[in-house]
C-alpha positions as a Markdown table, in Angstrom:
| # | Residue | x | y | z |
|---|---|---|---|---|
| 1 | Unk | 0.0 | 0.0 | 0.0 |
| 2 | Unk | 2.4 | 2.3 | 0.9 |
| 3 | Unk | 4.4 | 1.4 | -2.2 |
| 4 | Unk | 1.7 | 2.7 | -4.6 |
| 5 | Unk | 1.1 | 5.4 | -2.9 |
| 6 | Unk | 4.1 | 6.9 | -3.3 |
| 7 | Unk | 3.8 | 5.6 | -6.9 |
| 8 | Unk | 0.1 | 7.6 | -7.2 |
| 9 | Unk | 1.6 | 10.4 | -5.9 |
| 10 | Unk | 4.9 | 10.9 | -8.1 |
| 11 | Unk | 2.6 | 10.1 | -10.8 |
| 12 | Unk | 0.3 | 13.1 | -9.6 |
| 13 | Unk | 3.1 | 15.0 | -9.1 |
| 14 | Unk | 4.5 | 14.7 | -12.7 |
| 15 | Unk | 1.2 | 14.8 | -14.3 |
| 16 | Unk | 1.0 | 18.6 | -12.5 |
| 17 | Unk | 4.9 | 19.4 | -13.9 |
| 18 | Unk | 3.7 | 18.6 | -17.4 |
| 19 | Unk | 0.3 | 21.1 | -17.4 |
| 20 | Unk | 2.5 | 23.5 | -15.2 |
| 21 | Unk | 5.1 | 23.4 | -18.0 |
| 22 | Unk | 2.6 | 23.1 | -21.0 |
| 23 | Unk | 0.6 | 26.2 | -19.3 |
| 24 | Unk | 3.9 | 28.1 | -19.4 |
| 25 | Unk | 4.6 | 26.9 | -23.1 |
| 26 | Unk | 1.1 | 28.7 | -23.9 |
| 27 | Unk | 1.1 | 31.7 | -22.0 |
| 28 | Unk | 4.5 | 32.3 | -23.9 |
| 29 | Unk | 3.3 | 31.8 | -27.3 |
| 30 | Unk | 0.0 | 33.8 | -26.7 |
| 31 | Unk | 3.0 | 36.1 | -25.4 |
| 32 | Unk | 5.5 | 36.3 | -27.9 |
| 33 | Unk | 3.6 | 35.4 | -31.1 |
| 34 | Unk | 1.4 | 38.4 | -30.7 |
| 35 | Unk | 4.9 | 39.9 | -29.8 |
| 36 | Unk | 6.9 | 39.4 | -33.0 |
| 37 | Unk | 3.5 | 39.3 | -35.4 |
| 38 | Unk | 3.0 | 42.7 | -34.7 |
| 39 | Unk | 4.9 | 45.8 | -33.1 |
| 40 | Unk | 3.7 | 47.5 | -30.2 |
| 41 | Unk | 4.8 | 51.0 | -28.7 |
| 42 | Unk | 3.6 | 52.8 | -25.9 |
| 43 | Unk | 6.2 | 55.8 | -26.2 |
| 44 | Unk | 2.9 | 57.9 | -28.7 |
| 45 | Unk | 0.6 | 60.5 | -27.9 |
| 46 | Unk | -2.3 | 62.1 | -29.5 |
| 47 | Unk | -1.6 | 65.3 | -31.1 |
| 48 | Unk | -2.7 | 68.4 | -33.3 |
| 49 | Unk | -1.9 | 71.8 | -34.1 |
| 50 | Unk | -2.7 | 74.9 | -32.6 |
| 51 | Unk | -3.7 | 78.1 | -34.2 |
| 52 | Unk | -2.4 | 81.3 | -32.7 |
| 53 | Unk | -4.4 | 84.3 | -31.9 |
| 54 | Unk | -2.7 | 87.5 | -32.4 |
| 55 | Unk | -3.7 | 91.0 | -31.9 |
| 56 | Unk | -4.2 | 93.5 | -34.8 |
| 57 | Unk | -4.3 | 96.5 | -32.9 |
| 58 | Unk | -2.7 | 97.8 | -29.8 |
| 59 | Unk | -5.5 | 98.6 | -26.4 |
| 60 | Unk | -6.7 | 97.0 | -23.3 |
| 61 | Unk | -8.3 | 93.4 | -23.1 |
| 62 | Unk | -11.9 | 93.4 | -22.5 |
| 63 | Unk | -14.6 | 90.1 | -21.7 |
| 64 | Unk | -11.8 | 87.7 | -21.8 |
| 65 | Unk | -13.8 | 85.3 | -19.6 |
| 66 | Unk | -13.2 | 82.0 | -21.6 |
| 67 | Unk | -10.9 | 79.7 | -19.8 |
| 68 | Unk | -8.5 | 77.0 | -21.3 |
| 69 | Unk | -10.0 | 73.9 | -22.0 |
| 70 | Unk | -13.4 | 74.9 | -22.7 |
| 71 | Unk | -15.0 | 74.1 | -26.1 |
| 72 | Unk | -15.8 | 76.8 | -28.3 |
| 73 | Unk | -17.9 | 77.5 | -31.5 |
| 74 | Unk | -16.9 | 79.0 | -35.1 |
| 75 | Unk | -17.1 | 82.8 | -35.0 |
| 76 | Unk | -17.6 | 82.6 | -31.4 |
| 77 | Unk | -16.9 | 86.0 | -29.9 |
| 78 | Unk | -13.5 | 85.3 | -27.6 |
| 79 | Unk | -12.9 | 88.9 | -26.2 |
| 80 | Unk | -13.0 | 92.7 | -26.9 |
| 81 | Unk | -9.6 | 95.0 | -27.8 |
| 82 | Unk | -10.2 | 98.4 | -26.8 |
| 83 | Unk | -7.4 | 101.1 | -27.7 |
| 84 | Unk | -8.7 | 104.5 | -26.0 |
| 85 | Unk | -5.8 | 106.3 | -27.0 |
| 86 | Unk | -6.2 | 106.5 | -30.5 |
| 87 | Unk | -5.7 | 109.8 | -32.3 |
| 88 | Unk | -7.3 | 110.9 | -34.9 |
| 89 | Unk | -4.2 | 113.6 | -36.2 |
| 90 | Unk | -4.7 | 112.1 | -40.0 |
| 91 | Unk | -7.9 | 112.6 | -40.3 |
| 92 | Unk | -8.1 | 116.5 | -39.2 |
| 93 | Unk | -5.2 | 117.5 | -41.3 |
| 94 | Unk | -7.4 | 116.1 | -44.3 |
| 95 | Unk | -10.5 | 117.2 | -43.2 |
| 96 | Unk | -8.7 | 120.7 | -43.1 |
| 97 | Unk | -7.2 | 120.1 | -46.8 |
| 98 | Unk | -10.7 | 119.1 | -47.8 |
| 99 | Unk | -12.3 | 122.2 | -46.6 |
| 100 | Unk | -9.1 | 124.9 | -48.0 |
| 101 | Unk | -10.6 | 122.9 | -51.1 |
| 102 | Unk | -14.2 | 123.6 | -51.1 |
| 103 | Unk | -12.9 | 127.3 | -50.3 |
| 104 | Unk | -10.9 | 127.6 | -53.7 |
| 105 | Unk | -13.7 | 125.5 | -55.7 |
| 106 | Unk | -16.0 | 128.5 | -54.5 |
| 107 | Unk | -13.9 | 131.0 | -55.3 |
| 108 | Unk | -12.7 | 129.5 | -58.9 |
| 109 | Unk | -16.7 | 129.5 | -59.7 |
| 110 | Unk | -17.1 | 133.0 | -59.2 |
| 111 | Unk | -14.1 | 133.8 | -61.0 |
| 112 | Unk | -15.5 | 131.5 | -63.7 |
| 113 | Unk | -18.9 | 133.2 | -63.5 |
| 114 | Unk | -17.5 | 136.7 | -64.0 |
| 115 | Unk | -15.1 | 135.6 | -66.3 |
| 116 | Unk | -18.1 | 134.6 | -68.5 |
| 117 | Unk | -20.0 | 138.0 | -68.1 |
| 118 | Unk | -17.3 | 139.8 | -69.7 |
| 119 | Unk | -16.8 | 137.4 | -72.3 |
| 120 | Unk | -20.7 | 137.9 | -73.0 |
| 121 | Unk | -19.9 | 141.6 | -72.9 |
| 122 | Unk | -17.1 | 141.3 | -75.3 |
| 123 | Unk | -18.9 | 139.6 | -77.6 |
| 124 | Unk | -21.6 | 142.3 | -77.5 |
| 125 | Unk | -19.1 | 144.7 | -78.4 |
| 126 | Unk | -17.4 | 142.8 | -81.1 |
| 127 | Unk | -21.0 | 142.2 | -82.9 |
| 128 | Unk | -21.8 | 146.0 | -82.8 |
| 129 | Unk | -17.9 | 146.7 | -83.8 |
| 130 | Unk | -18.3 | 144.1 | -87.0 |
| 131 | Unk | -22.0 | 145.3 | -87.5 |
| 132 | Unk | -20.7 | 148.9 | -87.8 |
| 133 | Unk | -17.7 | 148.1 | -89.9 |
| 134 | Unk | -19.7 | 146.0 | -92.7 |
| 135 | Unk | -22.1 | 148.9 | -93.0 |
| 136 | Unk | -19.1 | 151.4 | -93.3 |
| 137 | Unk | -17.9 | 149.0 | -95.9 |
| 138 | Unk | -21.0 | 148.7 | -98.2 |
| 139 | Unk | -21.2 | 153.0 | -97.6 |
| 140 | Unk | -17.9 | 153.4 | -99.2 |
| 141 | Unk | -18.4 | 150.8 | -101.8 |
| 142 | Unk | -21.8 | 152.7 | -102.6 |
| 143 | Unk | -20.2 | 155.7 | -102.7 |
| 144 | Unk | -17.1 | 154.4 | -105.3 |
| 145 | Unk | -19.7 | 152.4 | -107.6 |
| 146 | Unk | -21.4 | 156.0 | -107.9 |
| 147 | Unk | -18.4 | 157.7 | -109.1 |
| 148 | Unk | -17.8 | 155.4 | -111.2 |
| 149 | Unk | -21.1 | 155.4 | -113.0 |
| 150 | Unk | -20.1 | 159.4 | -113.2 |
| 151 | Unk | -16.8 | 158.4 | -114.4 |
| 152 | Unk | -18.4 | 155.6 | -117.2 |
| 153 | Unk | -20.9 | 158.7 | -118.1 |
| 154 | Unk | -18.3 | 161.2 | -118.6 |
| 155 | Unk | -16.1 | 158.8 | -120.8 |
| 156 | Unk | -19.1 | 158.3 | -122.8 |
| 157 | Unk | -19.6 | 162.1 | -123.4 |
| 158 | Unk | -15.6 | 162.9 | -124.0 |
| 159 | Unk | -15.5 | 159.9 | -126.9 |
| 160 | Unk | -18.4 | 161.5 | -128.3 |
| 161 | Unk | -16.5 | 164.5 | -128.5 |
| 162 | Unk | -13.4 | 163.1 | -129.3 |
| 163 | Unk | -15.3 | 161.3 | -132.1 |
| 164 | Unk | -16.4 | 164.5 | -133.5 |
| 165 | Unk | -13.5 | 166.7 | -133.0 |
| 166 | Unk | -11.6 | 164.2 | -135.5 |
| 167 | Unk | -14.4 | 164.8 | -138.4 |
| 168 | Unk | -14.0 | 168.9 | -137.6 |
| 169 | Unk | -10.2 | 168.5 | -137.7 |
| 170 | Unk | -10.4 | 166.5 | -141.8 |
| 171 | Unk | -12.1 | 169.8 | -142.7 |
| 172 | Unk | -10.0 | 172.2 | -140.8 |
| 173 | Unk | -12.3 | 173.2 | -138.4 |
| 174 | Unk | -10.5 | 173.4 | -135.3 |
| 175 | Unk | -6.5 | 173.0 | -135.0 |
| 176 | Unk | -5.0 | 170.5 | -133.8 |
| 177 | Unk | -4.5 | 171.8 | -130.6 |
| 178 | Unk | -7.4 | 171.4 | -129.9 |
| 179 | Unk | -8.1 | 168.2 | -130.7 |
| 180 | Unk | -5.2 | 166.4 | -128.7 |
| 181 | Unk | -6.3 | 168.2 | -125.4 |
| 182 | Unk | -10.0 | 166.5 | -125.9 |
| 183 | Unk | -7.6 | 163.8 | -126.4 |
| 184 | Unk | -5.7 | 164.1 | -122.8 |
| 185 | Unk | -9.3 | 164.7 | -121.4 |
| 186 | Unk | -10.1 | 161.2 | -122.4 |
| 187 | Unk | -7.4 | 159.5 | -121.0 |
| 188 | Unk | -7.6 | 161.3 | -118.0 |
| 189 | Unk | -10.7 | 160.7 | -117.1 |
| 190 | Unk | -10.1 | 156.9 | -118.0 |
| 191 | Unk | -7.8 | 157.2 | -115.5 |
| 192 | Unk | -9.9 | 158.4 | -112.9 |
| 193 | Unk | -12.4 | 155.2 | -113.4 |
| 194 | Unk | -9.3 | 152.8 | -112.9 |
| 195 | Unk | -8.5 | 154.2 | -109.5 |
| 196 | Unk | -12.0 | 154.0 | -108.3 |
| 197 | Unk | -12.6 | 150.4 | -110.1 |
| 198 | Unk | -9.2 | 149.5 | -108.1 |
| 199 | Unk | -11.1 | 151.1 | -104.7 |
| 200 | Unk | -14.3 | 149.4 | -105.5 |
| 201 | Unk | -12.1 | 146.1 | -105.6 |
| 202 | Unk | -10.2 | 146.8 | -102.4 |
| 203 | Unk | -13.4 | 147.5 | -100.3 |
| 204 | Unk | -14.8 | 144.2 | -101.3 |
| 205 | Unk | -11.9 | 142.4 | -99.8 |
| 206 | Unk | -12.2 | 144.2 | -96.7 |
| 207 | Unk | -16.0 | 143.6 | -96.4 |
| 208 | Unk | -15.3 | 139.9 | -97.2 |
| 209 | Unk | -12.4 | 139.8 | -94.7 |
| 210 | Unk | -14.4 | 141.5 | -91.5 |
| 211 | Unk | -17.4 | 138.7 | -92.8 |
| 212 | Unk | -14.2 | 136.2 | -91.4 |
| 213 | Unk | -13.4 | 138.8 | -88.3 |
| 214 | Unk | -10.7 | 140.3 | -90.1 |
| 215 | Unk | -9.9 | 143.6 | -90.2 |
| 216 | Unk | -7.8 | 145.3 | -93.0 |
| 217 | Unk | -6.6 | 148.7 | -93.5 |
| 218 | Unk | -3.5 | 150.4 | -93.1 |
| 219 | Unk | -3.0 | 151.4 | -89.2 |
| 220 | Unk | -5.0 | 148.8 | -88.3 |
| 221 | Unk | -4.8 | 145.4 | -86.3 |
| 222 | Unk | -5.9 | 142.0 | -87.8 |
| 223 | Unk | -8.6 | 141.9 | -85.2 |
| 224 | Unk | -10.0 | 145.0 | -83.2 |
| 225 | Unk | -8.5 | 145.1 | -79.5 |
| 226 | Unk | -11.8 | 143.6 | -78.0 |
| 227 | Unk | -11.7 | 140.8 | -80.2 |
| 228 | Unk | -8.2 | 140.5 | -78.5 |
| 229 | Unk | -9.1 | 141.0 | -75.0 |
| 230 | Unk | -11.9 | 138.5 | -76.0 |
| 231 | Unk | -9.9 | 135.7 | -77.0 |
| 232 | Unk | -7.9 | 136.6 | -73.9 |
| 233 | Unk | -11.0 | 135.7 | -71.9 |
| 234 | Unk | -11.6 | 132.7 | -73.5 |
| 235 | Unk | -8.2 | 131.2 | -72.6 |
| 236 | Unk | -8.9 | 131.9 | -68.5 |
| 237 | Unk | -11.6 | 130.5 | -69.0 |
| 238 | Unk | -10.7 | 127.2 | -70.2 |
| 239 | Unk | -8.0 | 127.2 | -67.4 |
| 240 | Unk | -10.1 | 128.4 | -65.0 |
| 241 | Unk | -12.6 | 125.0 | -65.8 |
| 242 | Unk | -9.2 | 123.3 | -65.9 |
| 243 | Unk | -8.4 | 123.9 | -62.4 |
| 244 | Unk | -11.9 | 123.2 | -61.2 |
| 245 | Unk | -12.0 | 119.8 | -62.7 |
| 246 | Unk | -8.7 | 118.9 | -61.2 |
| 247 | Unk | -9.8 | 120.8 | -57.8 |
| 248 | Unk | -12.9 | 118.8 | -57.6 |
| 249 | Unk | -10.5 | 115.5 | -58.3 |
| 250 | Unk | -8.6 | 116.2 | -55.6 |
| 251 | Unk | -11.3 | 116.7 | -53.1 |
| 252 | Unk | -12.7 | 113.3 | -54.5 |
| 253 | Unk | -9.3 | 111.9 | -53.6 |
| 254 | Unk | -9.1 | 113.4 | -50.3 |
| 255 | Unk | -12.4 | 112.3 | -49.4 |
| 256 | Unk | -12.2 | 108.7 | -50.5 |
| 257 | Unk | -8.9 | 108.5 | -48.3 |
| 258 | Unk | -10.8 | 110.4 | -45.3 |
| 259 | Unk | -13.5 | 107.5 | -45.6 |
| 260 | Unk | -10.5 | 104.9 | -45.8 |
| 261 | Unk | -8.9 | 106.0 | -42.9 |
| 262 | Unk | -12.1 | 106.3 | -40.8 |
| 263 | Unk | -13.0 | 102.9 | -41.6 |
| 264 | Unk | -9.3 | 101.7 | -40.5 |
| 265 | Unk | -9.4 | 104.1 | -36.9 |
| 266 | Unk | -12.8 | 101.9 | -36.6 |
| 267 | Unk | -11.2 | 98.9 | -36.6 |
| 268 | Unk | -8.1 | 100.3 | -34.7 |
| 269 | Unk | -10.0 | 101.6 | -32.2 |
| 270 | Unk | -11.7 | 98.5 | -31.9 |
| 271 | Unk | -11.8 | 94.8 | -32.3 |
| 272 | Unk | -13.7 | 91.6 | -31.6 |
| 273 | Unk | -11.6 | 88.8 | -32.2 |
| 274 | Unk | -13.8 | 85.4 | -33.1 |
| 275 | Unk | -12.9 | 81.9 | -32.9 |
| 276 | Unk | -11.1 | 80.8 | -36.1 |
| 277 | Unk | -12.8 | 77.4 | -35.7 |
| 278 | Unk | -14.8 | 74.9 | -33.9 |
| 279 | Unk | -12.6 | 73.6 | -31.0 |
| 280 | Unk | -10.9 | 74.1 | -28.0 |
| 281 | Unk | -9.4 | 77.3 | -26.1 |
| 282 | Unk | -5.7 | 75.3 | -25.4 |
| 283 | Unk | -4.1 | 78.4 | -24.1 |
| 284 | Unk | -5.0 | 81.6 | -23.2 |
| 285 | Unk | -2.3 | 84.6 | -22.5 |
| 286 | Unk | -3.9 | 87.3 | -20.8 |
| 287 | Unk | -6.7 | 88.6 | -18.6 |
| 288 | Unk | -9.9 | 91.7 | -18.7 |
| 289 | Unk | -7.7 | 94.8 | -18.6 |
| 290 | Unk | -4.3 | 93.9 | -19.6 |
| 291 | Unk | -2.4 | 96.4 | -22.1 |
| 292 | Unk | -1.2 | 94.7 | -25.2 |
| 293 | Unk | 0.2 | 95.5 | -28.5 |
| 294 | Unk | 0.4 | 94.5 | -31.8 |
| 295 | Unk | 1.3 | 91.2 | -32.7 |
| 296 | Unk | 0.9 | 89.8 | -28.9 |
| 297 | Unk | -0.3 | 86.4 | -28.8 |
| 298 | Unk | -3.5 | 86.1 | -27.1 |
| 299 | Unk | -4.6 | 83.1 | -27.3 |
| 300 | Unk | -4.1 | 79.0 | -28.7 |
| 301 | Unk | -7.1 | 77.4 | -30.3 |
| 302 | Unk | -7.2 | 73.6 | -31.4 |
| 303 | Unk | -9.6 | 71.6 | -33.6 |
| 304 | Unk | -10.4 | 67.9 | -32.8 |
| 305 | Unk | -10.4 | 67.4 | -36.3 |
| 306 | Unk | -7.3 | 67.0 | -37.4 |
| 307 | Unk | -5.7 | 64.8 | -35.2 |
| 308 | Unk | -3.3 | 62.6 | -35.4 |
| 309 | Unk | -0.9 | 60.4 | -33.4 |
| 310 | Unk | 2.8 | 60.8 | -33.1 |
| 311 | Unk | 4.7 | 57.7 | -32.1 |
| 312 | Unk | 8.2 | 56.9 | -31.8 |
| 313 | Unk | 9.7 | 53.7 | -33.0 |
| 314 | Unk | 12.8 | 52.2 | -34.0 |
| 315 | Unk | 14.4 | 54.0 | -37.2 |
| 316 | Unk | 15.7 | 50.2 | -37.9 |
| 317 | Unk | 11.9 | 49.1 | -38.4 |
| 318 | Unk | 11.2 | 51.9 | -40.5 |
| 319 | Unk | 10.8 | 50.1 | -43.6 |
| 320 | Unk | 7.9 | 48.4 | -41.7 |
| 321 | Unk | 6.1 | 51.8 | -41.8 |
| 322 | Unk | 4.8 | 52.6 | -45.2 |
| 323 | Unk | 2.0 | 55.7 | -45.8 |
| 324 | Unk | -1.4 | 54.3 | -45.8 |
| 325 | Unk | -0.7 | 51.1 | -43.8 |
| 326 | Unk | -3.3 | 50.4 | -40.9 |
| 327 | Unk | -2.7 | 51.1 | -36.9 |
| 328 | Unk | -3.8 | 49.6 | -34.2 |
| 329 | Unk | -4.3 | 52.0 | -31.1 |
| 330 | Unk | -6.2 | 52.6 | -28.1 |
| 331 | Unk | -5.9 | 55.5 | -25.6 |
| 332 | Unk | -3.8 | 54.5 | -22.3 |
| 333 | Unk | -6.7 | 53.1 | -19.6 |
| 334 | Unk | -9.0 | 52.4 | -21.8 |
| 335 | Unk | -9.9 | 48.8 | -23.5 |
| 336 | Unk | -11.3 | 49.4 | -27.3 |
| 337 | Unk | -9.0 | 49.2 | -29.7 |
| 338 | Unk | -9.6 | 51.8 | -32.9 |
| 339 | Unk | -7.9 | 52.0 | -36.3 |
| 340 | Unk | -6.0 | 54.6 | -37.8 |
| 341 | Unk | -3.3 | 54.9 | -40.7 |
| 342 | Unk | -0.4 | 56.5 | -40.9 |
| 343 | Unk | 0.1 | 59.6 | -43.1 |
| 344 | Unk | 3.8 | 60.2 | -42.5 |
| 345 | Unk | 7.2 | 58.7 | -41.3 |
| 346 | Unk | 10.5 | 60.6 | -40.3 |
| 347 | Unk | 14.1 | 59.5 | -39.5 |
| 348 | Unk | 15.9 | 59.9 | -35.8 |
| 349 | Unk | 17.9 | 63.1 | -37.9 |
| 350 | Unk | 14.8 | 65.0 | -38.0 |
| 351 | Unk | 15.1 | 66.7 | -34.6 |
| 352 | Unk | 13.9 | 70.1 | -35.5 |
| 353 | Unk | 10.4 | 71.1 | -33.5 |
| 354 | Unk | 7.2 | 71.9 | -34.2 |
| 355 | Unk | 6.4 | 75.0 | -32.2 |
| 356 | Unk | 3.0 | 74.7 | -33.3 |
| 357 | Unk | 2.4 | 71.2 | -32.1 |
| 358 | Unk | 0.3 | 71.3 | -29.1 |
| 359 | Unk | 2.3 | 68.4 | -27.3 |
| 360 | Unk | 6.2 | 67.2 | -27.6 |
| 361 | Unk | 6.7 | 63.5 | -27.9 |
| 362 | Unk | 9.9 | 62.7 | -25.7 |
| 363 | Unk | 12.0 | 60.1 | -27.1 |
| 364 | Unk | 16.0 | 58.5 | -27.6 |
| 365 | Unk | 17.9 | 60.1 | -29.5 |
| 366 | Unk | 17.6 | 57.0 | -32.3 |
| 367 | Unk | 13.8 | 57.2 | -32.5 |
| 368 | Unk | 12.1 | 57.3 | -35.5 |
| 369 | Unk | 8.8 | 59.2 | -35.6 |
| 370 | Unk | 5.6 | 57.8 | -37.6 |
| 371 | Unk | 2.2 | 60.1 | -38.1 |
| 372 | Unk | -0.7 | 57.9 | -37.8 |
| 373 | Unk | -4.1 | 60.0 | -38.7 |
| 374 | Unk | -6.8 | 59.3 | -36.7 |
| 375 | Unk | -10.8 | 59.7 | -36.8 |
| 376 | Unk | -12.2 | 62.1 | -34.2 |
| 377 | Unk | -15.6 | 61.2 | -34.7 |
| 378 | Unk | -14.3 | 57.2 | -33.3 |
| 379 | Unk | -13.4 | 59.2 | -29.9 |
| 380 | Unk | -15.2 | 59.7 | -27.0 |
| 381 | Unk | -16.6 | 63.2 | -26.9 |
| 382 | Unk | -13.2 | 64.8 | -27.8 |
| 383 | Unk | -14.1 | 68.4 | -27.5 |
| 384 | Unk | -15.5 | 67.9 | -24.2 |
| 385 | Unk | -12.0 | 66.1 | -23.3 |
| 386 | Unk | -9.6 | 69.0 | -24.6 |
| 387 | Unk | -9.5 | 66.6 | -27.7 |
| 388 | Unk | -7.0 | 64.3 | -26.4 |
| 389 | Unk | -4.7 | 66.3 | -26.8 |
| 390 | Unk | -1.2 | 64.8 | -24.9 |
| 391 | Unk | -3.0 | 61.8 | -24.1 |
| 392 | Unk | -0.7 | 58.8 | -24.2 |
| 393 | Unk | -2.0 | 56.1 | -26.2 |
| 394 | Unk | -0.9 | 52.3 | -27.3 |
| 395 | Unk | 0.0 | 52.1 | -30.2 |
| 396 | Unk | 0.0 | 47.9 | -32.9 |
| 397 | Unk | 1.4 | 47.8 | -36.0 |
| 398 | Unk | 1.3 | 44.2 | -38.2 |
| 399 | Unk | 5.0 | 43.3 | -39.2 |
| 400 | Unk | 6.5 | 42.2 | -42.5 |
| 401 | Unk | 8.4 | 38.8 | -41.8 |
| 402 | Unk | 11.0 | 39.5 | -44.0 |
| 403 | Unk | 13.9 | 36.7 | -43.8 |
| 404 | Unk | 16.8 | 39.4 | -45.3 |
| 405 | Unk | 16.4 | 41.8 | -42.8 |
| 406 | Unk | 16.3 | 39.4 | -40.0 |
| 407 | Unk | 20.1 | 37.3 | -41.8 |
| 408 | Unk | 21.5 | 40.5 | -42.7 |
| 409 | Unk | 21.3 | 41.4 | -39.2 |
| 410 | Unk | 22.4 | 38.0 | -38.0 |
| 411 | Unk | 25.4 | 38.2 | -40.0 |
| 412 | Unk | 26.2 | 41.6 | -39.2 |
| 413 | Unk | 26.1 | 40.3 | -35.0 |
| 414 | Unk | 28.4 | 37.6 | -36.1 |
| 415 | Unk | 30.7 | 39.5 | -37.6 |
């Protein structure tokens, strides 16, 4: 009896040593194949951009009562910038320049207006000046064609008698004397008609030239010394229109820049500044009633859209990492597992930051870093959880067995 029992008992004993060791056997390959079928990194974090808030103007800060981490709409109004010591300097100086303009444009219009009174008087005076001078003209030709017919008549009578002293002289009449000074008679009277034919002639020129406002005659000007002063007028009066049109362009111009710069002392004077988008207030720099400038930050906004996770890896299984390849992750204390796929990869020599990343990953000095973009909507209430931002999360990523890679660096340890 005692014999078997020690029998039954090693037998017991090496029945539990072969489930203790097969239990082992499988809690190592649930362990390890897991292990090496896929890689697994909890050195990652959920991240994003941040947009940066600046102010345009220079005042004081006014209902800044949002807080960091509190969600926030599109266009929502963030705060107030108040700048009470603006000047309006600019603006005077042209409103001054614009009224010195209206001033000259008034008195260039008056100057205009009489301007155009005596060029109506002028013209009043050259009308009666021409209307005299044509009737002078037409008097004096009257008077020449008169003479002439008294000219033409006596001719008429002189060749008669010329005509008859030459039948008295044939029968020895009268001498010859006397028949050579009828003779000189003729001819001088023919003479007479030639100059006032050659007056007639001249008058008509004249009469036709004053028709064209031109005056001939010895002594005389072209054109009469109202016609002159007239033409004179007509000149300041064109440059008298000139200026206006360019005065009345430059108070156009002044007053389009006074209602430029009004609209810009608006804005300078004050601001609301909105939320750029739907989100989260991440940082906030400043408080109701502090004094800032232009260009101070004043505040960090993040969207829960566009995150993404940044984990570190090994830069010697990069070539495990390709874009587009599927992830594995879940946030650290939680249990679902989500899918996400990365979008980028970077060596360990890429050490240069992102200052507009709202969390740093820390990690060696021979990490790699892969992007893996993630669906917000697959979260849990991200806005109302400052989108995750920082969060550490766990990060599986199938591997490539790829017997090359695993002899090359066999070889490599060898040698």
């Amino acid at each position: 009896m005692g014999i078997h029992r020690i029998m039954g008992n090693f037998t017991t004993l090496k029945t539990s040593k072969r489930a203790l060791g097969f239990g082992i056997v499988l809690i190592a390959a649930v362990v390890l194949i897991p292990a090496l079928a896929n890689f697994q990194s909890v050195n990652a974090i959920v991240n994003t951009h941040y947009v940066v808030i600046k102010s345009p103007i220079e005042g004081t800060l006014e209902g800044f009562s949002k807080m960091p981490g509190q969600a926030i709409a599109q266009g929502e109004e963030l705060l107030k910038i108040s700048n009470t010591r603006f000047k309006e300097t600019s603006v005077n100086e042209m409103e001054v320049e614009q009224k010195t303009l209206a001033e000259r444009s008034l008195g260039l219009q008056q100057h205009l207006k009489n301007l155009q009174q005596l060029q109506q008087e002028l013209q009043n005076r050259v009308s009666v000046h021409r209307t005299h001078e044509f009737l002078r003209l037409e008097d004096q030709i009257a008077q020449a064609q008169a003479e002439k017919k008294a000219q033409e008549s006596l001719i008429r009578e002189q060749q008669l008698l010329a005509q008859r002293n030459a039948l008295l002289l044939k029968e020895n009449f009268i001498s010859t004397a006397q028949n050579e000074a009828a003779q000189y008679a003729l001819e001088v009277t023919q003479s007479r008609l030639d100059i006032f034919q050659a007056r007639i002639r001249l008058l008509e020129t004249e009469k036709q030239a004053v028709k064209r406002f031109v005056y001939l005659g010895e002594g005389r000007n072209d054109v009469p010394y109202t016609q002159q002063r007239l033409d004179d007028v007509r000149l300041q009066i064109t440059e008298v229109t000139a200026r206006l049109r360019e005065n009345a362009q430059r108070s156009a111009d002044v007053q389009l820049q006074i209602n430029k710069e009004r609209d810009s002392m608006a804005v300078s004077r004050e601001v609301l500044m909105q939320s750029p988008s739907t989100g989260v207030l991440w940082r906030k720099f400043g408080s109701n009633g502090t004094e800032v400038v232009i260009g101070t930050d004043l505040a960090h906004v993040i969207t829960c859209d566009n995150l993404f996770l940044d984990v570190a890896v090994p830069e010697s299984s990069l070539g495990s990492f390709v874009i587009g390849k599927p992830v594995q992750y879940r946030l650290i204390g939680t249990t679902q597992w989500l899918t996400g796929h990365i979008h980028a990869v970077t060596g360990s020599g890429n050490n240069l930051q992102d200052v507009t990343l709202v969390a740093q990953l820390q990690r060696e000095k021979k990490d790699a870093r892969i992007f893996v973009k993630v669906n917000a909507s697959e979260l849990d209430k991200p806005q109302e959880n400052l989108c995750f931002a920082g969060r550490k999360v766990d990060v599986k990523v199938p591997r490539e067995w790829r017997p090359s890679v695993w002899l090359s660096r066999v070889s490599s340890f060898l040698m």
